[in-house]
N, C-alpha and C positions, 0 to 999 in steps of 0.2 A: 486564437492560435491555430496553426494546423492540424489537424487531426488525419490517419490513416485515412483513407476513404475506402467507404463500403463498397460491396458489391453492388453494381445497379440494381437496382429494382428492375425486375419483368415479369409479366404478369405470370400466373401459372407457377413461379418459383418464390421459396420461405424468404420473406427479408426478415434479417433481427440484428438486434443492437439493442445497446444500452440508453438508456431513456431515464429522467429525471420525472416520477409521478407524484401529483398533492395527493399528499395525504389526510391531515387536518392540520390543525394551528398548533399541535404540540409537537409533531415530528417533523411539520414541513415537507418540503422535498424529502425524497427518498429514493436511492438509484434503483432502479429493477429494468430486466431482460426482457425485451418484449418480442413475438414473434409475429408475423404477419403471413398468413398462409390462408391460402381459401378462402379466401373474403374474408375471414375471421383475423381479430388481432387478441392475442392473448399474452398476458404477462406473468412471469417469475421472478421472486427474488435473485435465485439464482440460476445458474448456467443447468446446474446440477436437479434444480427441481423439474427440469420437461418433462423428465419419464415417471413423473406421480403426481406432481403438486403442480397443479393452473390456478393462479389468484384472481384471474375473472377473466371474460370475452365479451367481445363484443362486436357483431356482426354491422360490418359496412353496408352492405344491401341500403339499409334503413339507416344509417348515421350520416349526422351530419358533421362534415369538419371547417373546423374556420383557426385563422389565426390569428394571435395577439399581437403579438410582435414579433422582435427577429429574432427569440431562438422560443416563444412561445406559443403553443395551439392546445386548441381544446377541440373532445372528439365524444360525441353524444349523440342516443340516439331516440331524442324525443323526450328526456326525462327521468326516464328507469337507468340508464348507467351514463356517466359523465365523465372524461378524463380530463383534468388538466396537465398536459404533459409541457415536457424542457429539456431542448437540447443542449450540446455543448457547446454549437454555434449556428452562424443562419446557414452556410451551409448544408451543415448535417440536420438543421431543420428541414431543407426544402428537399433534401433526397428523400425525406421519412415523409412530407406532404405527396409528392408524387407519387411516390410507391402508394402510400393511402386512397390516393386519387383512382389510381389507377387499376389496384385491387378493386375499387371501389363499383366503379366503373363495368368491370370485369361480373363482380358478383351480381348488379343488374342485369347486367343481359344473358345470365347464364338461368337468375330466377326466372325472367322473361322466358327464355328457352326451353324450360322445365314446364311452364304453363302451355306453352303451344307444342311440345314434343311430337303429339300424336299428327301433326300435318308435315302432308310431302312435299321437298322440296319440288317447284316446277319443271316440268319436261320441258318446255321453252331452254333456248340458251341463255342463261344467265350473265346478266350486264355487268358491269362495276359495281353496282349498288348491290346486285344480289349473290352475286361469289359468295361473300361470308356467310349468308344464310345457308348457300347451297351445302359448301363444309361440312358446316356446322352437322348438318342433317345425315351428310355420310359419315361423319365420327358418331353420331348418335344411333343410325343402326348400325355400324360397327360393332358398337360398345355392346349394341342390344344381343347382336349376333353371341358375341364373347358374354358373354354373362351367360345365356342358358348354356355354353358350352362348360361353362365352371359349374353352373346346376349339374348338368351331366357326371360331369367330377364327380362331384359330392354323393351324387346319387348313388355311383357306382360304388365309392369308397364306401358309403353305406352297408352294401350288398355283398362287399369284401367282408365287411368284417362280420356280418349275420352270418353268412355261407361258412369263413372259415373258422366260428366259434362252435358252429352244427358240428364241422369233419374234425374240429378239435376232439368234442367230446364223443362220437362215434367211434374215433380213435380209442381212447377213454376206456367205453364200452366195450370195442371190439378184443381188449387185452385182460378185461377180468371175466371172461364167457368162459366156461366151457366147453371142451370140443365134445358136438350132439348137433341135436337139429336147429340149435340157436344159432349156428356157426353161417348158415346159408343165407338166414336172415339180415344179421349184420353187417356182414360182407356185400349183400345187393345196399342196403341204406348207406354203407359208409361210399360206396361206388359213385351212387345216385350223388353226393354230399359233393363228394371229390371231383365230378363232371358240373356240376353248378358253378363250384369255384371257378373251375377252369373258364368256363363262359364269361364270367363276369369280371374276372381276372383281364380277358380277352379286347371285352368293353370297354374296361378302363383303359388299359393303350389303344387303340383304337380313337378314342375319346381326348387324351393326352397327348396325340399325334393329331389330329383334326386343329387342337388349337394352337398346339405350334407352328402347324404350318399359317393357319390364319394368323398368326401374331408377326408369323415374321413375313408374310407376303404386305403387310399394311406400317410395318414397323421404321422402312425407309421413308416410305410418303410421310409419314406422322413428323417422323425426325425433320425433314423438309421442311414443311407446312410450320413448325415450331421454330426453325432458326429462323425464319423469315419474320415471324410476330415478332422475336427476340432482338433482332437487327431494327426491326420499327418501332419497339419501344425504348431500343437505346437512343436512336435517334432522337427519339421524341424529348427525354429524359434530356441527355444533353441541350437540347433547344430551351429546353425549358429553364435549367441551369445556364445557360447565358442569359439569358432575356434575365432571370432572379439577379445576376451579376450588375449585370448594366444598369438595371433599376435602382440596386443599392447604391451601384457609383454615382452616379446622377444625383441623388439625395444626397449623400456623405461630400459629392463637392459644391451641391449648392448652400449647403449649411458650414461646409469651410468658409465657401468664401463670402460668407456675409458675418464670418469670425474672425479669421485671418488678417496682420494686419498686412500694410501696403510691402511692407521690406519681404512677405512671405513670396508675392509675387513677381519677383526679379523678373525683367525682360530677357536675361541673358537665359533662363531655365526653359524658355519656351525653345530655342536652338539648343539648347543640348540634355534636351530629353527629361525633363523637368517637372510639375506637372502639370498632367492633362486637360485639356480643354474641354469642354462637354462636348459629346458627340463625336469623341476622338475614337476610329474603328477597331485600334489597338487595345481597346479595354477589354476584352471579351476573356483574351490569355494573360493577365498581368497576373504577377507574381509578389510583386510589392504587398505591403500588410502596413497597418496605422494601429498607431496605440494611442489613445487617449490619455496618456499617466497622469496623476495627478494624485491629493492626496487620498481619494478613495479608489482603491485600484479595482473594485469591480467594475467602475464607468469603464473602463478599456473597451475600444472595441476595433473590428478588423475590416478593413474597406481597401479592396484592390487599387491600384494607379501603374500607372505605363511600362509596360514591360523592358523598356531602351532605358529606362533607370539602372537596370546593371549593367549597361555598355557603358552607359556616362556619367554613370553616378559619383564617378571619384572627383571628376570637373564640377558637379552641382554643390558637394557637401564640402570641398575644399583640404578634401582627405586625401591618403594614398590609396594608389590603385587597389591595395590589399581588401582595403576595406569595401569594395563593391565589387569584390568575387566571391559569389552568392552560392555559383556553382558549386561550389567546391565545398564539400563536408568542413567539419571545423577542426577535424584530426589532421585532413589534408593539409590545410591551409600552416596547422601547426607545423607539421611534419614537413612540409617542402620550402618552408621558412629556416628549417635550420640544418643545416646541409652537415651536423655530427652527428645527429639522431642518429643510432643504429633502426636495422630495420626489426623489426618486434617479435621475439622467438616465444616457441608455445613451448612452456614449461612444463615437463611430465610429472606428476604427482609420484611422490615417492614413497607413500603408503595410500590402500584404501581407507579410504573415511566414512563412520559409520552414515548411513540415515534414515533411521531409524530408532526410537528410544523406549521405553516401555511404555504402553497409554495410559492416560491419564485416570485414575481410577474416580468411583462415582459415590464418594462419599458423602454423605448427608450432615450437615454442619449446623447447627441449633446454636445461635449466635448469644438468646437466652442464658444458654445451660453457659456461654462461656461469661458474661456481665456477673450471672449468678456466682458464679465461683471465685469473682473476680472482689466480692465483698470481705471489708476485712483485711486485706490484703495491700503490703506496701504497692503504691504506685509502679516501682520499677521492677516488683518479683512477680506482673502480671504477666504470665506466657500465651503468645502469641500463637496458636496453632498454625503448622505448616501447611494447610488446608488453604489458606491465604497467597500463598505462597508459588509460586515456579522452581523446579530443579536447576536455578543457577544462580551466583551471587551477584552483585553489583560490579562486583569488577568485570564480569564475562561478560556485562552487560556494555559495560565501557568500551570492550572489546570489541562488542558488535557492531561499533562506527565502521568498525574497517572494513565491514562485508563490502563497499565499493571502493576499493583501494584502488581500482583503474584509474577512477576521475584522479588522481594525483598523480598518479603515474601519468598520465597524458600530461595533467596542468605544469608535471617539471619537462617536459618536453618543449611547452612554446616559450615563442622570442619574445611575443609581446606579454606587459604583464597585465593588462586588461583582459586579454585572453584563457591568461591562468586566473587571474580573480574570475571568469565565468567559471570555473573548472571547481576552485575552491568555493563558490558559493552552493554550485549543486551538489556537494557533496557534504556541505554543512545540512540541508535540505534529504540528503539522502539518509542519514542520520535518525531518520525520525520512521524512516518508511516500516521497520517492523514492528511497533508500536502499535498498530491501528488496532490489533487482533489480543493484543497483549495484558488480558487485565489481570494477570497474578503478579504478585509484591516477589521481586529478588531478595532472596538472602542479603542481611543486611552483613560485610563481609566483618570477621574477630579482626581485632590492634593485630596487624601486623601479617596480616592475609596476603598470601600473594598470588597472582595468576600471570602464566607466561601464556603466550601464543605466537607458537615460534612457527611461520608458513616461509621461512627463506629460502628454502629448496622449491616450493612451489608454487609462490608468487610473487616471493622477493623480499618479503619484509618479516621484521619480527617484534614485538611487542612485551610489554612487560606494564604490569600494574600491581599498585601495592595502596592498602590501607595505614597512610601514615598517621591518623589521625582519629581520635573517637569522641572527643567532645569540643568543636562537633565534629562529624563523624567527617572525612575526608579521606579522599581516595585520589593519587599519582596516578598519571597512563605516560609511559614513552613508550613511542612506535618509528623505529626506524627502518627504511625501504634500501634496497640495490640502486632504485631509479632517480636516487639524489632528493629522499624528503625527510623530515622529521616531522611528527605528529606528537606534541605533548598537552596533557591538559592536568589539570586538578580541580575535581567538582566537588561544592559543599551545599550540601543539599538544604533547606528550609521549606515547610509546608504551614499550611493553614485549612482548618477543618471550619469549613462555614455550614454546615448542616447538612445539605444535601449532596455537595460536592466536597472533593480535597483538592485544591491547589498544592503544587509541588514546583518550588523556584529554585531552580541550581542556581548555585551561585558561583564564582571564581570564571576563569576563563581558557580558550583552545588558544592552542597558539601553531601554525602550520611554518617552517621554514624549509626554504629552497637553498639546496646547496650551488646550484648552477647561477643561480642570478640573484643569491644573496637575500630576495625576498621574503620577508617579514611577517605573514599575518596572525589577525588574533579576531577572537568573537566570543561570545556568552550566547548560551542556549535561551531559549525560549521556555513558557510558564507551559505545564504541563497540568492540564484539567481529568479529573476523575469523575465520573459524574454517575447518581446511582447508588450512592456511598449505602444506604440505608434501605431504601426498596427501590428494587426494579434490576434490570441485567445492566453491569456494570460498562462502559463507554467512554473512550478514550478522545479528548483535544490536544492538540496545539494553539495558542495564539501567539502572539506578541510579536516584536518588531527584532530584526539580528543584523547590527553593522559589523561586515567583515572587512577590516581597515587594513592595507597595506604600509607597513609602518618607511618604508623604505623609499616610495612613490608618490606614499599621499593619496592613491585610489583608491575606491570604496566602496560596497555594495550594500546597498540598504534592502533589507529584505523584508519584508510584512505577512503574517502569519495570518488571515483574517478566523477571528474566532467563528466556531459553530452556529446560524442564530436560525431559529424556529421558523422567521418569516423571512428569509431571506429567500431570495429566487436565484444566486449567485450558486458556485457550484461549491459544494463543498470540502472543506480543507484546500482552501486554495492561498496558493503561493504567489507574491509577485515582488519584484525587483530590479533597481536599476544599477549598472555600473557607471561610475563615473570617475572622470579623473580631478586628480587636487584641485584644477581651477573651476570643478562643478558641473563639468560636461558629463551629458549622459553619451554611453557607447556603445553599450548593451540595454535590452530589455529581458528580465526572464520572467517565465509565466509557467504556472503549471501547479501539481498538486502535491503535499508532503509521502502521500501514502501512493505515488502512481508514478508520476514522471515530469520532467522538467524540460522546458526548454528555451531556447535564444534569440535572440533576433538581434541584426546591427542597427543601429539608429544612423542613418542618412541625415536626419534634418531635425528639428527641433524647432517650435516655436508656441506663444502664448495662446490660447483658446481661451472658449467662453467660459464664463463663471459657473462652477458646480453647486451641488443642491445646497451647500452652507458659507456661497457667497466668496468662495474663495477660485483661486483663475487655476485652471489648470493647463496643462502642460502637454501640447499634440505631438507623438516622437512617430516621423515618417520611418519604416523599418524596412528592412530587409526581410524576405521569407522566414519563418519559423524554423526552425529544426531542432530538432529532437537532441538533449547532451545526458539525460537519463531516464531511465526506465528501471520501474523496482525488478526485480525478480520474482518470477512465481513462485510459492508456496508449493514445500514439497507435498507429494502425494498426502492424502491421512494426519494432515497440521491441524486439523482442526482434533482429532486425539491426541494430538503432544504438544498440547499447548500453544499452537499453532509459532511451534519455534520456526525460523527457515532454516535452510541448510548449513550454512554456518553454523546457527545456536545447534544444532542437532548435537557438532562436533567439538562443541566448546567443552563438557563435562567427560568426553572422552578420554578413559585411564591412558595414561602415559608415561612411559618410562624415563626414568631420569629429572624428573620435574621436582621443585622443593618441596622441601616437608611439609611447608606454610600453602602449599598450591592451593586453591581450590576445588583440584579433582577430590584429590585427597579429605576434603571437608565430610564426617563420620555422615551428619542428619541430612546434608542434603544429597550424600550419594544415596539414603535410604528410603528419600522420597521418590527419585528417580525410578527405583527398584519397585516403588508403589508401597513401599511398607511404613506407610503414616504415623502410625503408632509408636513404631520404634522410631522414627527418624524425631516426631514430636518428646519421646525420653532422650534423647540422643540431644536436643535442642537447649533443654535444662540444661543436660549436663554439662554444657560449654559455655552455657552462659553463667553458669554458677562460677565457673574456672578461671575464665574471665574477670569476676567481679573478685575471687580471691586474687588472682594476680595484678590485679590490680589496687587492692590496697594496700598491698606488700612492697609498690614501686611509689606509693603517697606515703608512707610511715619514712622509705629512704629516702624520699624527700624532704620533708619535713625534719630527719634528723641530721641530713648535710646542712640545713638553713636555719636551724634552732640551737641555744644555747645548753649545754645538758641538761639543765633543770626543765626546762621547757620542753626537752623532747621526751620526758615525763610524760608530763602533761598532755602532749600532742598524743603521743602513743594513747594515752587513755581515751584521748578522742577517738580514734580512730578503733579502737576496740570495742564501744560502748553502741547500743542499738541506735542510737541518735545519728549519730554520728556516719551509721550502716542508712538510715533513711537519709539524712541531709545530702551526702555521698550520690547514692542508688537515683533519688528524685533527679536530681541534679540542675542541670540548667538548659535542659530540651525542654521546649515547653509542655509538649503535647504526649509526653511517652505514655505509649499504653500499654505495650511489652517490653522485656528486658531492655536492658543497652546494647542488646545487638539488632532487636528491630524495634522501634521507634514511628512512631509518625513523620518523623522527617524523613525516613527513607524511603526511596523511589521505588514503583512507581503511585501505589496505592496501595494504603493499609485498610481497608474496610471498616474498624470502629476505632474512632476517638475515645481519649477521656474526659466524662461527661464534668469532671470538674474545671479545665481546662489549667492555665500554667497558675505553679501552687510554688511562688517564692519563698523559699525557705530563710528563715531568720539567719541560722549557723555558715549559710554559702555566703553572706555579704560582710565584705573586707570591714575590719574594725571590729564587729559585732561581738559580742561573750555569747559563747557555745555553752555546754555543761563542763560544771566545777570551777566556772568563772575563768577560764579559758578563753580567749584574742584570736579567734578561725583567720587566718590570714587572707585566704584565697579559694576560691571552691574547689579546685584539684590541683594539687601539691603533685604533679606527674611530673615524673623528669625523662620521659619516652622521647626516644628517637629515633626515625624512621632506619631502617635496614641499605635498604636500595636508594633510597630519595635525600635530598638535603634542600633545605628551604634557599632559593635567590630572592635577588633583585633583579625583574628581568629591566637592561637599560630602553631597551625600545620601546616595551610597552608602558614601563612603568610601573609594573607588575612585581608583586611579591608571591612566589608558586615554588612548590615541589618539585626538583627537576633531578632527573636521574643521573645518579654519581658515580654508575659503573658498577663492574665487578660480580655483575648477576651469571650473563655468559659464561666466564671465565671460570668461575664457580661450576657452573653446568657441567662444563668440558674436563675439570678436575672429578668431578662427584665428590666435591667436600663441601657439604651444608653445615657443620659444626654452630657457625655463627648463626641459625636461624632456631627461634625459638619453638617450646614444644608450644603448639596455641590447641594442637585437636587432641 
């Protein structure tokens, strides 16, 4: 895929970028900073460590560099240090080999230079051959001149400060004497004191004027002398980068076309711009890009072809013209496709929004002292410390899909819906992007929690989620926009504790509709891996595979998560997928990474290649240039003290006026995490889960007594009062709960310790069974709950049975009558 391109490499100036370095066989690849200056290349994890922390160097002078392949090289110098580095593509491999080469280069002849220092350049006129040396020789007494004139500096500055700590304290002196014969005396010393100053005082400008003016009599020539290296290694650089071009195209079409079959090479494509023939001059600027797709989508890879492919490309691939205007951004192309778009106004925010939250405080957590406590004690009354935990609940969490609300706002802008299916897939994709940082557990939200996020003043849409559901726990999101979308979804979460990691699988499904064009979509999220569960610093995956189906058109975008792997040399958390239409045609390719950015390409051509590493054929999609359709957002200043929320999470728990009682601002224990006050916000956490579990068997006793015959709601009532009854209840039918029922192992994103018994099926939860006093338990929860804002469909298109919002919440808002919302804090 495309990547920004760096600044060239020239000798003399820092090149850096991000670099993929082995580590060993547990961590694999691992991104760090690498800088290349002075013949020296040295690396950081991060941006932020330059000014302390260098993770090694290693001086080019003496290294040797070679490369693996095309985005791999190793860089060693004799034995004692070894890189094996990896770029993101051959490209940005071969700018980082030049620049290498050419530091490299540099650093020898400058050692070489430093051995022979002490010889003159010749009095003879210097030839061609010898100019450089001549140079070189008059920058080096130059340099030599300028250095003792900085000696001189120092010296004086020296002589400053001895002379003026003498007149200091003769001053000192001269104010605690008595007036007598001492008076004649100090007065000549303080004199003698005060004319030394002056002297050396004198020297110093004198001295600070001498190398000014030498700096700036030699500072044009220098500047000269310097653009001209700078212009001949861009040259060189470029040169070099086409010949790397041509080379690969050359390879990539002699191995097409000893794969390709005959129908690939139409005669009609060689007159109208088709592809190229080897040795065709036009190769040097092409634009065009190939993807390899298939069913392993790290084979992908990127190989130029003839630039007259976006002149003619609509006549080669049997498209419309639309389709092979390259030129043109993909908003453009939206946007002058549909002649009612308005044109797009900048919304003023109509409050400031915080960002900033209190830091994270640096509490010590002995996981022991909580197992230990934890004995003896029913399975469901084990409390879960906030320590685990983030200052927000699952719903704000829900809410954070929307931090890229653009991509939909565009996607209901295009004509085509292939178009908007790109739009809706990167935005299924963007979804995941502030995860990567994120390993404290949400608040698991109380029955009948709710959270609004209401941005219609300021970006057009408003939002509303609610917890319809607690066993299992389920949670409603409706989000409707100004720009003609709705966003609903209902997620129910299920996890599994395999030792060292926790998987965490949402379950249920999104569902996106366009009010302009009627379209339909729907998808399921992806398995969310925690990994670290037990020792070590806790780290966050994605894998799995997300079909977003257009239920209306029959188009579809298959998207593939590839998981984390130790030895893989792919990049990772990477993303790819293809768009295609109901009869199976690809028409998009996207490519790019969960945690960074996404991007597109149109598919031209399509046709069968060789067979991949497990015998199955894959699939070569000739494409159109790359371009970029997202990019995460950076990290506010200081995220890595708040949790590393981004700007949105900043402003999700932010108090606000007019919101319902049930909000989530409003929730007592986690506004008092926020505040940093642990302790209380962990008593504050009982206290509502205790509340909780009364109120909730006070809605299983009304249950129970609308469904049972008097004599029998006897009976039931004594169930339901008796400690049995209180465990069968509390256990329930989560399998894995290790704290109350309002956090759970099944709630996202990661709960750090399982229960080591694992799921403990209770006799009195299964239908038929005798409870105590030979009592008929009907059904495990006798609840007769019903969501507030939500009421359960059938959706006809997808098929789907989901929580969808029934109204009445705004309405509410704009009266300020909450009556009908329960007390739950």
């Amino acid at each position: 895929m495309s990547e920004p391109k760096p600044p060239t490499p020239t000798p003399g100036d820092t090149y850096k970028g991000w670099l993929f370095k082995w580590t060993n066989y547990i961590k694999g690849y691992q991104r760090r900073w690498f800088v290349l200056s002075n013949g020296l290349l040295s690396y950081y994890r991060t941006q932020a460590e330059m000014g302390h922390t260098c993770r090694g160097t290693i001086n080019l002078a003496t290294a040797n560099i070679a490369v693996e392949d095309s985005c791999n090289f190793v860089i060693s110098n004799g034995g004692a240090q070894t890189y094996h580095l990896k770029a993101n593509s051959e490209v940005e491999r071969q700018r980082w080999i030049t620049a290498l080469e050419l530091a490299k280069a540099k650093a020898v002849r400058m050692q070489a230079e430093s051995d022979d220092s002490g010889d003159d350049c010749p009095a003879v006129p210097p030839t061609s051959g010898q100019g450089g040396g001549c140079r070189n020789s008059e920058v080096q007494s130059t340099l030599r001149t300028l250095n003792s004139k900085v000696e001189d500096l120092t010296t004086c500055n020296d002589l400053i400060v001895k002379h003026g700590s003498a007149l200091q304290r003769s001053l000192s002196e001269l104010e605690g004497i008595r007036v007598g014969g001492e008076m004649g005396e100090k007065i000549r010393q303080v004199t003698e004191r005060a004319t030394l100053f002056r002297i050396t005082s004198n020297a110093m400008i004198n001295a600070c004027r001498d190398f000014l003016s030498l700096a700036q009599s030699h500072s044009k020539r220098w500047q000269k002398a310097l653009q001209v290296e700078r212009d001949q290694r861009i040259r060189l650089e470029e040169t070099l980068e086409q010949l790397a071009k041509q080379h690969n195209h050359l390879e990539r079409a002699f191995r097409g076309a000893t794969v390709l079959p005959p129908s690939f090479s139409n005669p009609a494509l060689g007159n109208k711009g088709g592809v190229p023939g080897k040795g065709d001059a036009s190769d040097e600027d092409d634009d065009n890009e190939f993807f390899d797709a298939m069913e392993d989508p790290a084979e992908f890879i990127t190989v130029p072809a003839d630039p007259k492919y976006h002149r003619s490309g609509s006549n080669v691939s049997g498209i419309s013209n639309e389709t092979g205007m390259d030129d043109q951004s993909f908003d453009e192309l939206s946007l002058a496709s549909n002649p009612e778009s308005p044109q797009s106004l900048e919304l003023e925010p109509v409050r400031q929004r915080r960002t900033r939250i209190p830091d994270k405080p640096n509490y010590y957590l002995n996981l022991w002292s909580i197992m230990k406590n934890c004995i003896g004690k029913e399975l469901s009354k084990i409390p879960m410390p906030v320590n685990f935990n983030e200052p927000l609940s699952m719903l704000q969490r829900l809410s954070e899909d929307l931090e890229y609300y653009e991509l939909l706002d565009k996607a209901a802008k295009c004509q085509s819906s292939l178009e908007q299916m790109c739009y809706v897939a990167a935005f299924t994709v963007s979804s995941y992007s502030t995860t990567v940082h994120r390993t404290g557990k949400p608040f698991n939200p109380l029955l009948g929690e709710t959270f609004e996020l209401d941005r219609l003043k300021e970006c057009g849409y408003r939002s509303l989620c609610e917890q319809v559901s607690h066993h299992p726990p389920a949670a409603a999101h409706h989000a409707i926009s100004e720009k003609g979308w709705t966003l609903r979804q209902e997620i129910t979460l299920a996890s599994k504790f395999r030792g060292k990691y926790l998987s965490i699988m949402p379950l249920g499904s999104i569902q996106c509709l366009f009010e302009k064009s009627n379209n339909h979509y729907s998808w399921k999220k992806v398995t969310t891996t925690v990994h670290n569960i037990i020792v070590g610093k806790l780290w966050i995956d994605q894998s799995g595979e997300i079909d977003v189906v257009n239920h209306k058109t029959g188009d579809r975008c298959h998207l593939k998560f590839a998981p984390y792997s130790y030895f893989s040399r792919d990049v990772p958390r990477k993303v790819t997928g293809v768009v295609t239409d109901k009869d199976g045609k690809a028409h998009y390719v996207l490519s790019g990474t969960w945690d960074e950015k996404m991007e597109f390409s149109r598919v031209m051509q399509s046709s069968k290649g060789e067979n991949g590493t497990e015998g199955k054929q894959r699939t070569v999609y000739q494409t159109l240039k790359a371009k970029e359709i997202w990019k995460k957002n950076p990290l506010p200043e200081g995220a890595e003290n708040m949790y590393y929320f981004s700007s949105l999470a900043l402003t999700l728990n932010e108090p606000e006026e007019g919101v319902a009682p049930t909000d989530s601002r409003k929730r007592p224990d986690q506004r008092l995490m926020e505040d940093g006050r642990w302790d209380e916000a962990n008593a504050e956490k009982q206290r509502l889960e205790e509340k909780q579990r009364t109120t909730r068997r006070e809605r299983e006793r009304e249950a129970v007594k609308a469904v049972s015959p008097p004599e029998e709601a006897v009976t039931e009532d004594s169930i339901n009062d008796s400690p049995l009854k209180t465990d069968a209840v509390e256990t329930g039918t989560e399998a894995n709960e290790v704290s109350d029922e309002t956090d759970t192992e099944d709630s996202p994103p990661h709960t750090p310790v399982a229960s080591p018994y694992g799921p403990s099926p209770n006799p009195y939860l299964m239908e038929g069974k005798e409870g105590p006093y030979g009592a008929q338990v009907k059904s495990a929860h006798q609840d007769n709950y019903q969501a507030l804002w939500f009421e359960k469909l059938d959706d006809s298109a997808s098929g789907e049975t989901l929580h969808v919002y029934k109204g009445g919440y705004w309405e509410a808002k704009e009266q300020g009558s909450w009556d009908m919302c329960a007390d739950i804090f």
